[in-house]
C-alpha positions as a Markdown table, in Angstrom:
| # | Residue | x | y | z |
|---|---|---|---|---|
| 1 | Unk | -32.0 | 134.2 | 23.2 |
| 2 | Unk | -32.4 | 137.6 | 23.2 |
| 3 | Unk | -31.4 | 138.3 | 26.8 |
| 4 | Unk | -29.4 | 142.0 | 26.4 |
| 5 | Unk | -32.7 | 143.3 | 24.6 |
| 6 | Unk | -34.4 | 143.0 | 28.2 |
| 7 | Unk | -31.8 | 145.1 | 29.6 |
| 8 | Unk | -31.4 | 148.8 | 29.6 |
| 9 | Unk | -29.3 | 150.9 | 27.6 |
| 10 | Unk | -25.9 | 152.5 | 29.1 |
| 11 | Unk | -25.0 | 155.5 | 29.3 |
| 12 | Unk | -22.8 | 157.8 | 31.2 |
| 13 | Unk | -23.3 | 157.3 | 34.7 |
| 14 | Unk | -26.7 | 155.8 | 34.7 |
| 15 | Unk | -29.0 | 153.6 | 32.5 |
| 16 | Unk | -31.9 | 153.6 | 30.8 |
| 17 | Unk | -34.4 | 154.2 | 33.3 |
| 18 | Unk | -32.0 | 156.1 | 35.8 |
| 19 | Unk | -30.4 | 152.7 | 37.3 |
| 20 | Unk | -27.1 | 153.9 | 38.7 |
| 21 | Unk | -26.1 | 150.8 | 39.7 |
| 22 | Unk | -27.1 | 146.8 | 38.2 |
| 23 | Unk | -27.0 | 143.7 | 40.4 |
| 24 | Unk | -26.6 | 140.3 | 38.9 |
| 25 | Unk | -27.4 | 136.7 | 40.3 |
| 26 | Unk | -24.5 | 134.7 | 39.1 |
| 27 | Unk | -25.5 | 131.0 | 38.4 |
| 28 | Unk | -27.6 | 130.5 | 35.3 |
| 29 | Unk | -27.3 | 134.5 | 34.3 |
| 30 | Unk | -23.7 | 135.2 | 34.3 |
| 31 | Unk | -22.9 | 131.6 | 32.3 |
| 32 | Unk | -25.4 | 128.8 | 30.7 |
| 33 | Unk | -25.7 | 126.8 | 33.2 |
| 34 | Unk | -27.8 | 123.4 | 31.1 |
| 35 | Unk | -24.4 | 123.2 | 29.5 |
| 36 | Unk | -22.0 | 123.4 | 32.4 |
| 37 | Unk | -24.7 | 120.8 | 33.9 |
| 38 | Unk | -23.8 | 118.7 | 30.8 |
| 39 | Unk | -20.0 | 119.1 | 31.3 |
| 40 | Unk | -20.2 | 118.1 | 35.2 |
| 41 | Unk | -23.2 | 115.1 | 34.8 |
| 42 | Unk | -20.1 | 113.9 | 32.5 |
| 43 | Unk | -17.5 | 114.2 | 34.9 |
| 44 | Unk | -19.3 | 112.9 | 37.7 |
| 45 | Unk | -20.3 | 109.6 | 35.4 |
| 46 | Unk | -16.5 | 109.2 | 34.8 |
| 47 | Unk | -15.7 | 109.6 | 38.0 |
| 48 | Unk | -18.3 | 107.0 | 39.2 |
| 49 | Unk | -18.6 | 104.9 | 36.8 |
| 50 | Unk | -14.5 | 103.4 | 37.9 |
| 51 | Unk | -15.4 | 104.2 | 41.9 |
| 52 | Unk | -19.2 | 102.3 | 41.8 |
| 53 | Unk | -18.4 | 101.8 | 46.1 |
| 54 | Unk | -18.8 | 105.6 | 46.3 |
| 55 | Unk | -22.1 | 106.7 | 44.3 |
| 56 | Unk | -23.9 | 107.1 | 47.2 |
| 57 | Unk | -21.8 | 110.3 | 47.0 |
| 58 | Unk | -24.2 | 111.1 | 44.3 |
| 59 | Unk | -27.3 | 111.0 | 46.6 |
| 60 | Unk | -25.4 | 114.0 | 48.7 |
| 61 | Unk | -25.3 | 116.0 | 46.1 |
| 62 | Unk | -28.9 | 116.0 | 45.2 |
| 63 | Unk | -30.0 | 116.6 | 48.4 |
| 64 | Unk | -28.0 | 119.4 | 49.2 |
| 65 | Unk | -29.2 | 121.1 | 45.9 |
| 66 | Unk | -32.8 | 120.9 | 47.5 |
| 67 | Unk | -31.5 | 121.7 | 51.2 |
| 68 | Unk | -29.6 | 124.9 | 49.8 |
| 69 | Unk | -32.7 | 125.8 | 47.6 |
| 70 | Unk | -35.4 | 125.5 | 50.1 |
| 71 | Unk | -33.4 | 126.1 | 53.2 |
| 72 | Unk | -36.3 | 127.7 | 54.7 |
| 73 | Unk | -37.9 | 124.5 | 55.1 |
| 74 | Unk | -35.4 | 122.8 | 56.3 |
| 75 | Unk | -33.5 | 125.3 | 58.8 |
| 76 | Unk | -35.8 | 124.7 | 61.3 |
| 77 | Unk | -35.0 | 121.3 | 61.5 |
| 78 | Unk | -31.6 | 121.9 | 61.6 |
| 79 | Unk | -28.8 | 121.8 | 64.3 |
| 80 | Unk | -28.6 | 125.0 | 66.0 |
| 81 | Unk | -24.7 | 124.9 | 67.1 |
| 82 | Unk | -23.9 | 123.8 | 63.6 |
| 83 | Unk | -21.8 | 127.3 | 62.5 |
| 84 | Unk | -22.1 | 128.8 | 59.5 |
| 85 | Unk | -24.7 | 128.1 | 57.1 |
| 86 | Unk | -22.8 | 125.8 | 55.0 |
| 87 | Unk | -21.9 | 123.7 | 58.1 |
| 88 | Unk | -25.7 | 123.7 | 59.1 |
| 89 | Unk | -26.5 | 122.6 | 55.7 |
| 90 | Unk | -23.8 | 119.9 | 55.8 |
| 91 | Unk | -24.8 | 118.9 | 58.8 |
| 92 | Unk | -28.6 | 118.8 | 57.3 |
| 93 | Unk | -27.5 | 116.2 | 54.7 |
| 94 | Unk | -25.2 | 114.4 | 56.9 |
| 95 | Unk | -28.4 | 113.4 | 59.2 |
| 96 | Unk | -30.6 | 112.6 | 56.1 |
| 97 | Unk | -28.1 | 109.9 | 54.9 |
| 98 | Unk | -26.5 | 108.3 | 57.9 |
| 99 | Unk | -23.0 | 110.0 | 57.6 |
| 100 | Unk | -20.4 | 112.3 | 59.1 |
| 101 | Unk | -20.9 | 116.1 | 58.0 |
| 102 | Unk | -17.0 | 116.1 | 57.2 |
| 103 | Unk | -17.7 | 113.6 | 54.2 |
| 104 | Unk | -20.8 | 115.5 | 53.0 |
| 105 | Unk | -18.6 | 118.5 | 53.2 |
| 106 | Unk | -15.6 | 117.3 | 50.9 |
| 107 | Unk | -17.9 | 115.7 | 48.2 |
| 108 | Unk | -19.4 | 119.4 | 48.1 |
| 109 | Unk | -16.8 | 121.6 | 48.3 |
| 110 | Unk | -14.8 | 118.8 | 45.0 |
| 111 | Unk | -18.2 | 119.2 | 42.6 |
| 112 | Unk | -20.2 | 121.9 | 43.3 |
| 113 | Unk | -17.2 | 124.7 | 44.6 |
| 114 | Unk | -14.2 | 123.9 | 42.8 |
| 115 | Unk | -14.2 | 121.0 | 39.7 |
| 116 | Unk | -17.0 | 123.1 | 38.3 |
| 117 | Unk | -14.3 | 126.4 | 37.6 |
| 118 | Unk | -12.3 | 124.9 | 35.4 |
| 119 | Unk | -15.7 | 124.1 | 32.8 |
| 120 | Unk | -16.9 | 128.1 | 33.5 |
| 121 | Unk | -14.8 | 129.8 | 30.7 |
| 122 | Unk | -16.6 | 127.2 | 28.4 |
| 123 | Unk | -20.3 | 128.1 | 29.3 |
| 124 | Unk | -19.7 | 131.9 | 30.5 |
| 125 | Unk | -22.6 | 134.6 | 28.6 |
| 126 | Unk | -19.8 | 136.6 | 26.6 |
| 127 | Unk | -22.7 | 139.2 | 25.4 |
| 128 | Unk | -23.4 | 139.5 | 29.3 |
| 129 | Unk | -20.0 | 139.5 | 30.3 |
| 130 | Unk | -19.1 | 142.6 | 27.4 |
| 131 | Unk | -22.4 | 144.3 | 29.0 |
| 132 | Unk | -20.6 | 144.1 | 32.5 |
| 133 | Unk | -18.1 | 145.7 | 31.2 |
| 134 | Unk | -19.4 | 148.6 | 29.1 |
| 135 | Unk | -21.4 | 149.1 | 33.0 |
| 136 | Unk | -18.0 | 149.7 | 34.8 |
| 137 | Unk | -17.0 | 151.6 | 31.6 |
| 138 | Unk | -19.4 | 154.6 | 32.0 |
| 139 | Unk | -19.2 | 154.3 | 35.5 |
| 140 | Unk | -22.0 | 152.6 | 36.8 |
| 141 | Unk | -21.3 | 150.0 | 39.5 |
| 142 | Unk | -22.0 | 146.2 | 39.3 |
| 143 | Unk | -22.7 | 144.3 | 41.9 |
| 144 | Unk | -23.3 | 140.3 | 42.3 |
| 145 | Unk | -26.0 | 139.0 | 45.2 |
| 146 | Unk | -25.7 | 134.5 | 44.8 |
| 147 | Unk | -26.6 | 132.5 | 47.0 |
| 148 | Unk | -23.7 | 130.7 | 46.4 |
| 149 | Unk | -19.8 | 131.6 | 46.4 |
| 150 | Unk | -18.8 | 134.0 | 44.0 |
| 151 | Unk | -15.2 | 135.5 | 44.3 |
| 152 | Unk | -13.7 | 131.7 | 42.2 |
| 153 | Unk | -16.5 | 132.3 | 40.0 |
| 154 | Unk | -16.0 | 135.8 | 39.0 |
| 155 | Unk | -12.5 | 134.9 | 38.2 |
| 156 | Unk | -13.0 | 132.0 | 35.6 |
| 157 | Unk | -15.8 | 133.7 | 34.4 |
| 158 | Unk | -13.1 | 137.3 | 33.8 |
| 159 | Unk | -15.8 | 139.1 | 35.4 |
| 160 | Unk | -14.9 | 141.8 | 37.9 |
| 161 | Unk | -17.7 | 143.4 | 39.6 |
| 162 | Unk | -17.4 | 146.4 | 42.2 |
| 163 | Unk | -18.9 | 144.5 | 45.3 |
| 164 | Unk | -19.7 | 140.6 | 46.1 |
| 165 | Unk | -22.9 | 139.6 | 48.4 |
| 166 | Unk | -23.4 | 135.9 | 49.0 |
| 167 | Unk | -24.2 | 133.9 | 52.1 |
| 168 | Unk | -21.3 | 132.8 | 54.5 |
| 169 | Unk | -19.4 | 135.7 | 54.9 |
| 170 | Unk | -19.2 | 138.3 | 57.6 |
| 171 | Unk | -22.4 | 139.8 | 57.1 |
| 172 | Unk | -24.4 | 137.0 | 57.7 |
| 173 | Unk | -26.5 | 137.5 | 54.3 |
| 174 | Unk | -29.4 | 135.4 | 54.1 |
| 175 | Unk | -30.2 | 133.4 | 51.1 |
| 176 | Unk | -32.8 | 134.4 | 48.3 |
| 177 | Unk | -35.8 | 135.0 | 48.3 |
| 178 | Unk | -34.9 | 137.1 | 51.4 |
| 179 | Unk | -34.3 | 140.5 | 50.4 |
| 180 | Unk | -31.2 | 141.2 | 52.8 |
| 181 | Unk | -28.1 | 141.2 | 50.1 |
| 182 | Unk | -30.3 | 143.8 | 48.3 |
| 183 | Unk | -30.8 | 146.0 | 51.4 |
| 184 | Unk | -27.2 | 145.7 | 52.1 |
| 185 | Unk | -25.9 | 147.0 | 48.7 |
| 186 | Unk | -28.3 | 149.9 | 48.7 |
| 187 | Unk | -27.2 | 150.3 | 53.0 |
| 188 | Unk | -23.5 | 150.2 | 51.8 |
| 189 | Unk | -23.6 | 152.2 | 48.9 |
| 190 | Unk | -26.1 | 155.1 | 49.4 |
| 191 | Unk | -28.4 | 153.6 | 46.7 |
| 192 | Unk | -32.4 | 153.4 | 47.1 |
| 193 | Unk | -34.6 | 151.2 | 45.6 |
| 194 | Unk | -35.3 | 152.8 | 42.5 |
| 195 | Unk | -31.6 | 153.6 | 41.6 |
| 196 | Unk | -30.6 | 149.8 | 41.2 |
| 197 | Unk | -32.0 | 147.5 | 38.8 |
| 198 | Unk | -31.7 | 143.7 | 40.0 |
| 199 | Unk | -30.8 | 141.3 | 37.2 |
| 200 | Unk | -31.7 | 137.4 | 37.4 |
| 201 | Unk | -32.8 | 134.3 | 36.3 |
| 202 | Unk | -35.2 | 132.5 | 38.7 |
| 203 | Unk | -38.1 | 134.7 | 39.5 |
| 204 | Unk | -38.7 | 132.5 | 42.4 |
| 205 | Unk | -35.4 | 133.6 | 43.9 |
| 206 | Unk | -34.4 | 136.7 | 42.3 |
| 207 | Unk | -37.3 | 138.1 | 40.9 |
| 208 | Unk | -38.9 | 137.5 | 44.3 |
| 209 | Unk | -35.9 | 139.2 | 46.5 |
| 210 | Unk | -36.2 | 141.9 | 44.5 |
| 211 | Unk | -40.0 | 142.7 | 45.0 |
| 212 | Unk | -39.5 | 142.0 | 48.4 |
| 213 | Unk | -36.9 | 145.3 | 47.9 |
| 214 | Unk | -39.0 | 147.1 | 46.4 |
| 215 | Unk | -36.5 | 146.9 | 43.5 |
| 216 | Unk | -37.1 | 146.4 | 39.5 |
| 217 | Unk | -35.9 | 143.5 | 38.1 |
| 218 | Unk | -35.3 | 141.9 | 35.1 |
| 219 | Unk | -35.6 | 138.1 | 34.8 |
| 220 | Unk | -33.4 | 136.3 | 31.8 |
């Protein structure tokens, strides 16, 4: 794959192209993610395989991967006093399959926020990650705008970035394709549109926030 020749060349204080600073998505760019995929379809077919009772479980997980991904269609439906938008999403998934939010919420946080961290090292882009690096290097700032958790992430990946922008903290930053985690970094930083360059995988998501932006991008 030849993803680094899509990206610009560094140099001292800026890229290629004038970019003074690079956002990244995280899932799918930062690491493969078909072969963490693998990894966790194989933990989660041990783990079921001896608990048979429980693979409804299973069920919750694929329906929070759509709910999450197209939360736009589902937010209206969703209940307003909920809290936070993993709560709402919980919630969401609790109503579609006749449970308690608390359960959805433990078999989520278990395989999609933390048995996935210890498999991350194993599946993490070491060309990308060396790229990150040689940013920072010559002083140009990388942030990372998920629409999932990222500080756990970063770590097992070893990839330290200068600013984190995901939903569920206290700004309140909406999920892709909405543009907001873009605005923010250039708000918070003193950046405008054409001195960032956002980097992705899912043009849906991604390349989509970004035009929304009025940011380039570059999809992987």
């Amino acid at each position: 794959m030849a993803r680094l020749e899509q990206l610009p060349q560094i140099r001292e204080g800026e890229t290629e192209g004038g970019y003074r600073a690079v956002v990244f998505d995280l899932d799918g760019t930062l690491y493969n993610q078909k072969k963490l995929r693998m990894i966790m379809a194989a933990r989660l077919g041990l783990h079921y395989l001896i608990r048979p009772l429980k693979i409804r479980e299973l069920l919750w997980l694929k329906t929070f991967r759509k709910v999450r991904d197209n939360w736009e269609a589902y937010e209206q439906k969703a209940a307003k006093d909920a809290g936070t938008l993993d709560e709402k999403q919980y919630a969401c998934v609790a109503k579609i399959h006749g449970t308690m939010p608390e359960n959805v919420e433990t078999v989520i946080r278990r395989w999609i926020y933390e048995n996935p961290l210890s498999a991350l090292e194993k599946c993490v882009d070491k060309k990308i990650r060396a790229y990150i690096f040689e940013l920072r290097k010559n002083h140009i700032p990388v942030f990372i705008f998920s629409d999932y958790p990222i500080e756990d992430k970063l770590n097992a990946l070893e990839i330290t970035a200068d600013g984190m922008y995901a939903p569920g903290d206290e700004r309140a930053i909406e999920l892709k394709p909405s543009p907001m985690g873009l605005q923010l970094i250039m708000k918070e930083h003193g950046l405008t549109p054409d001195h960032i360059l956002m980097v992705g995988d899912r043009d849906v998501k991604d390349g989509e926030a970004a035009r929304r932006a009025d940011v380039d991008y570059v999809i992987l």
